[in-house]
N, C-alpha and C positions, 0 to 999 in steps of 0.2 A: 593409635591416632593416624587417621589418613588426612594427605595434605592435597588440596583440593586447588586447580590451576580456577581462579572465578574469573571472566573476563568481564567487565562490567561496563556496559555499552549503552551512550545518555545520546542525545540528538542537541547539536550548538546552537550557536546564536543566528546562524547567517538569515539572509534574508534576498532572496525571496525562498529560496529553497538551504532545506538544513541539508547537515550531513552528517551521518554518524561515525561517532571517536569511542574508542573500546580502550581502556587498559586493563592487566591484569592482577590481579590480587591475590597470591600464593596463603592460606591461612590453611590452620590445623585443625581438624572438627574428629569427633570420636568415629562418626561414621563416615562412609564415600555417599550415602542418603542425607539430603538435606533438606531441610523444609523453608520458604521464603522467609519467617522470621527468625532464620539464624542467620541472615545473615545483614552484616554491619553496614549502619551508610560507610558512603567515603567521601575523600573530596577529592575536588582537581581544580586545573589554572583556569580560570574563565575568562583571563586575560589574552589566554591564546585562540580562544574560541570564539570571540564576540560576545561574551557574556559577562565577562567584569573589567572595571579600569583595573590599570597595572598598580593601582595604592591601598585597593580591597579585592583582593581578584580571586579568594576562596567564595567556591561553589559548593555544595552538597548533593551527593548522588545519591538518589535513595531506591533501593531496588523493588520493584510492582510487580517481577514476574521473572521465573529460571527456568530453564533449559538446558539438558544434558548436553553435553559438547560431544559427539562420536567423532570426532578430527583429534579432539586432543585426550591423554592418558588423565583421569580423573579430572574432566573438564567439564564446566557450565559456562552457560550463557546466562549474563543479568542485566534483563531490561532494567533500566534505571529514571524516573523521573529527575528533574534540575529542580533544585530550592534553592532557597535562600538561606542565608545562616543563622535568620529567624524561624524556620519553620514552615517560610509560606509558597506556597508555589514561585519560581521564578518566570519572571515573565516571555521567555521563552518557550516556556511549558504548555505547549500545545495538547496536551494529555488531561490536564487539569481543568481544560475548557469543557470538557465532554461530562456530562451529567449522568449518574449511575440510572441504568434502569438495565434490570435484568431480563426484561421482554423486547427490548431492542435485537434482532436481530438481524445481522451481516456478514456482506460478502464481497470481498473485491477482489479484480483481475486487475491482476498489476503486470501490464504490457512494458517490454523493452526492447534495446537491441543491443546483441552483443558485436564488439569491434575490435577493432587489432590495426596498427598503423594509420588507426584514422580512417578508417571504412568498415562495413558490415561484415559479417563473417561470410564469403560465400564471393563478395561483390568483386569483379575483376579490379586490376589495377587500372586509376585512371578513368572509369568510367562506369557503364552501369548494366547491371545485370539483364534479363531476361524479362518482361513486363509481371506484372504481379496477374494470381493467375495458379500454377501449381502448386507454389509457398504454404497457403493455410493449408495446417494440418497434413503438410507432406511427407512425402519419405523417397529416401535416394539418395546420393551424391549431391546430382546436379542441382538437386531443389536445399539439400540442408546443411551443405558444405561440408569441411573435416571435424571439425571439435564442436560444434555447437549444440549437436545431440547430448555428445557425449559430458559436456557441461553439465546442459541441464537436466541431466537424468542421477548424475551427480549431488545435483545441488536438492533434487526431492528426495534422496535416498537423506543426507545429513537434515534435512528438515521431519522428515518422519520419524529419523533417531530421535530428533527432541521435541519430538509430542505436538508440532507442530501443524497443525487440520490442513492442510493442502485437501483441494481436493480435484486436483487436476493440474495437466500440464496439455499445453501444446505449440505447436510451430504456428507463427500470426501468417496475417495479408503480405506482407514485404517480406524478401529474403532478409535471412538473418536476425529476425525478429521473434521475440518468444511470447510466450506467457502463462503463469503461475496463478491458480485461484486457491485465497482461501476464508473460510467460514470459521464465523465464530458467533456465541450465542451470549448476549449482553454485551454493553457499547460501546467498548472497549477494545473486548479479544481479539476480534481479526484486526484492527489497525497495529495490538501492541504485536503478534505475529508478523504484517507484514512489516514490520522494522526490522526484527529480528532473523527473516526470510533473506530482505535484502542484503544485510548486514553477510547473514554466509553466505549468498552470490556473490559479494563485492568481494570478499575473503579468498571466497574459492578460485575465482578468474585470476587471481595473483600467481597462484602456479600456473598459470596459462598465457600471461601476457597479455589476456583482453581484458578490457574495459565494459562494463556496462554503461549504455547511455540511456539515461530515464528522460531526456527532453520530450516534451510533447512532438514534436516534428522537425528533428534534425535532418532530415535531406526533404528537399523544394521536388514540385512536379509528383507524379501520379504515383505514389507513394503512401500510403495508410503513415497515418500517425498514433501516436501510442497513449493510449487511454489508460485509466484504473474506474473500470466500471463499478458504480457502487449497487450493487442488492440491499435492497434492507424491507425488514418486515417489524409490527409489532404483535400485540399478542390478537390486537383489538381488528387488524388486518389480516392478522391469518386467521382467526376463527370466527366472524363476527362480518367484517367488509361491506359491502353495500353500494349500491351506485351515487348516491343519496353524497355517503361521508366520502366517496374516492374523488370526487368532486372537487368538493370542498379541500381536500389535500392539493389537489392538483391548482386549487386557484390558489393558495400559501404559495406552492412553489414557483408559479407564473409571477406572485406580486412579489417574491424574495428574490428574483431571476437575476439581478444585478449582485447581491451577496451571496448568494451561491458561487458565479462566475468567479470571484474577489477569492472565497475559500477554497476552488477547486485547481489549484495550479496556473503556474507561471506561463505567458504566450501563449494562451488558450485561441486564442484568436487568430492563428496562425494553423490548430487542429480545426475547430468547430467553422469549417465553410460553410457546410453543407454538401459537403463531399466525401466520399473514402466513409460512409456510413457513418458520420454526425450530422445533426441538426446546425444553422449558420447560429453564431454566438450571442448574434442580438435578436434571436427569436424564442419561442416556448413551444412545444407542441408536447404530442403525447399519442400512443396509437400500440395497437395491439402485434405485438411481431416485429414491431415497425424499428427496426437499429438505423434509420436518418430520424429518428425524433428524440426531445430530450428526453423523455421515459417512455421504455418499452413497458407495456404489461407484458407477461408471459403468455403464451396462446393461447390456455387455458384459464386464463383470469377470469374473463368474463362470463364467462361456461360457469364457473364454481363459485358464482356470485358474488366478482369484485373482491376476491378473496384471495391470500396468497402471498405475494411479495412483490416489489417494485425495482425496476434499475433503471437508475440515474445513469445515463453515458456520458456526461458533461465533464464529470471529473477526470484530468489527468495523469499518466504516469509519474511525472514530479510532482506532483500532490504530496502535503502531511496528511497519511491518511488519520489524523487526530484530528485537522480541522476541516476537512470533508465531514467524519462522520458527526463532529458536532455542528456544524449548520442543518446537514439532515436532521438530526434531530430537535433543533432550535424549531426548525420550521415545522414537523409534524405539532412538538408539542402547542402550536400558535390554533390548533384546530381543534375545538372540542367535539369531542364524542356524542354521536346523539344521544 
């Protein structure tokens, strides 16, 4: 019998932005190989989380998805959806909004900055670095500071232990700013990874002292703020496309422009100027290449006839990426197919 450390990790009540709460679950299984349905719900206080009063405060965790733990000795990772103690989604459940479709395809870049004493990694005491400028995608000292690399070179090595689709990393626009993209195929997989993503960045920076900050734009003036771009494709868009039907998407997304905004993250209005490479927040555009409009095509979109994949830049760093990718998809399915 191997005893297996499970940490089983649900997203709370809060609001406007959740957080994720893990405990762990020590049980005995004949193998260290486990398959998702071996393994048990559970519960916890939802009293302590914004999810239940303190006179019915059991919750139900139910696990959607595992991941080998490489940090801990016979460790997994279990995403866990929140129920109820009927069975039904709890209304916290931002995972439960999102409708099955296995030809949804996505990808988001989840932008941050890592901090220490209450500033960016990298940024003097007291004041502010060097204007933005060598930072994307740099290398050196003076542009990437002492740990920052080393974080997050860190944090891809324990996400690729657990089977997790990164498929990339790199240094953002502002010092001390990073970001992690990853892909997943059906509508689901890349948001329930980048929970899971976060969750070991937030873990990891604890032997380190830093914090990660996921606000859309924690420091004012000439500054990139921190997006979670969303890619997405369906099957009817990658093989099929048209100028005809990309249209017709694109006026859903124009008339849904205020619900979008609502599911794409907190103070968005303080990212989306129209500056720092977003579109202003009370506008709609769209344009080929174009990173100031609300969907880039890719340069080759229209070349391959309208075919391909789309990215939303509107959604935020603090975004649930559960209810980003269920409004994109509310909104595609509002367009019928010719």
């Amino acid at each position: 019998m191997a005893k297996l450390k499970l940490e089983y990790i649900w997203l709370d009540g809060y609001d406007p932005v959740k957080g994720i709460r893990g405990k762990t679950l020590v049980k005995s299984f004949d193998s260290e190989e486990i398959a998702l349905e071996d393994l048990p719900l559970w519960g916890f206080d939802g009293s302590s989380t914004e999810q239940a009063p303190g006179g019915a405060s059991d919750c139900v965790l139910k696990p959607v998805a595992h991941f080998p733990d490489s940090t801990r000795i016979n460790g997994y990772i279990v995403l866990c959806e929140v129920m109820n103690v009927d069975g039904t989604p709890h209304p916290s459940n931002t995972r439960a909004t999102i409708p099955e479709d296995d030809g949804l395809w996505v990808g988001l870049e989840q932008e941050y900055f890592l901090t220490q004493d209450g500033k960016p990694l990298g940024w003097p005491e007291g004041g502010y670095p060097e204007a933005q400028g060598p930072y994307y995608c740099g290398v050196g000292f003076s542009s990437m500071g002492e740990i920052g690399r080393q974080i997050v070179e860190e944090h891809l090595d324990i996400c690729l232990d657990a089977g997790i689709n990164h498929e990339g990393i790199n240094a953002e626009v502002a010092k001390g700013q990073w970001e992690f993209q990853i892909f997943g195929k059906g509508s689901a997989t890349a948001a329930d990874q980048i929970w899971v993503a976060r969750y070991i960045l937030e873990r990891l920076c604890e032997q380190y002292g830093v914090s990660v900050e996921y606000h859309c734009k924690p420091y004012t003036g000439d500054w990139n703020g921190s997006g979670m771009h969303c890619n997405f494709s369906t099957e009817f868009i990658r093989e099929t496309g048209g100028k005809e039907y990309f249209e017709s998407l694109m006026a859903a997304f124009e008339k849904n422009c205020e619900e979008h905004i609502a599911a794409y993250g907190p103070d968005n209005h303080l990212r989306l100027t129209g500056l720092h490479e977003t579109q202003s927040i009370d506008q709609f555009s769209y344009g080929l290449s174009d990173r100031g409009a609300s969907i880039r095509m890719p340069i080759n979109f229209i070349k391959d006839g309208y075919k391909g994949y789309l990215e939303d830049r509107r959604p935020n760093s603090q975004g649930d990426p559960y209810a980003i990718v269920a409004r994109v998809s509310q909104t595609i399915a509002e367009v019928p197919l010719p």
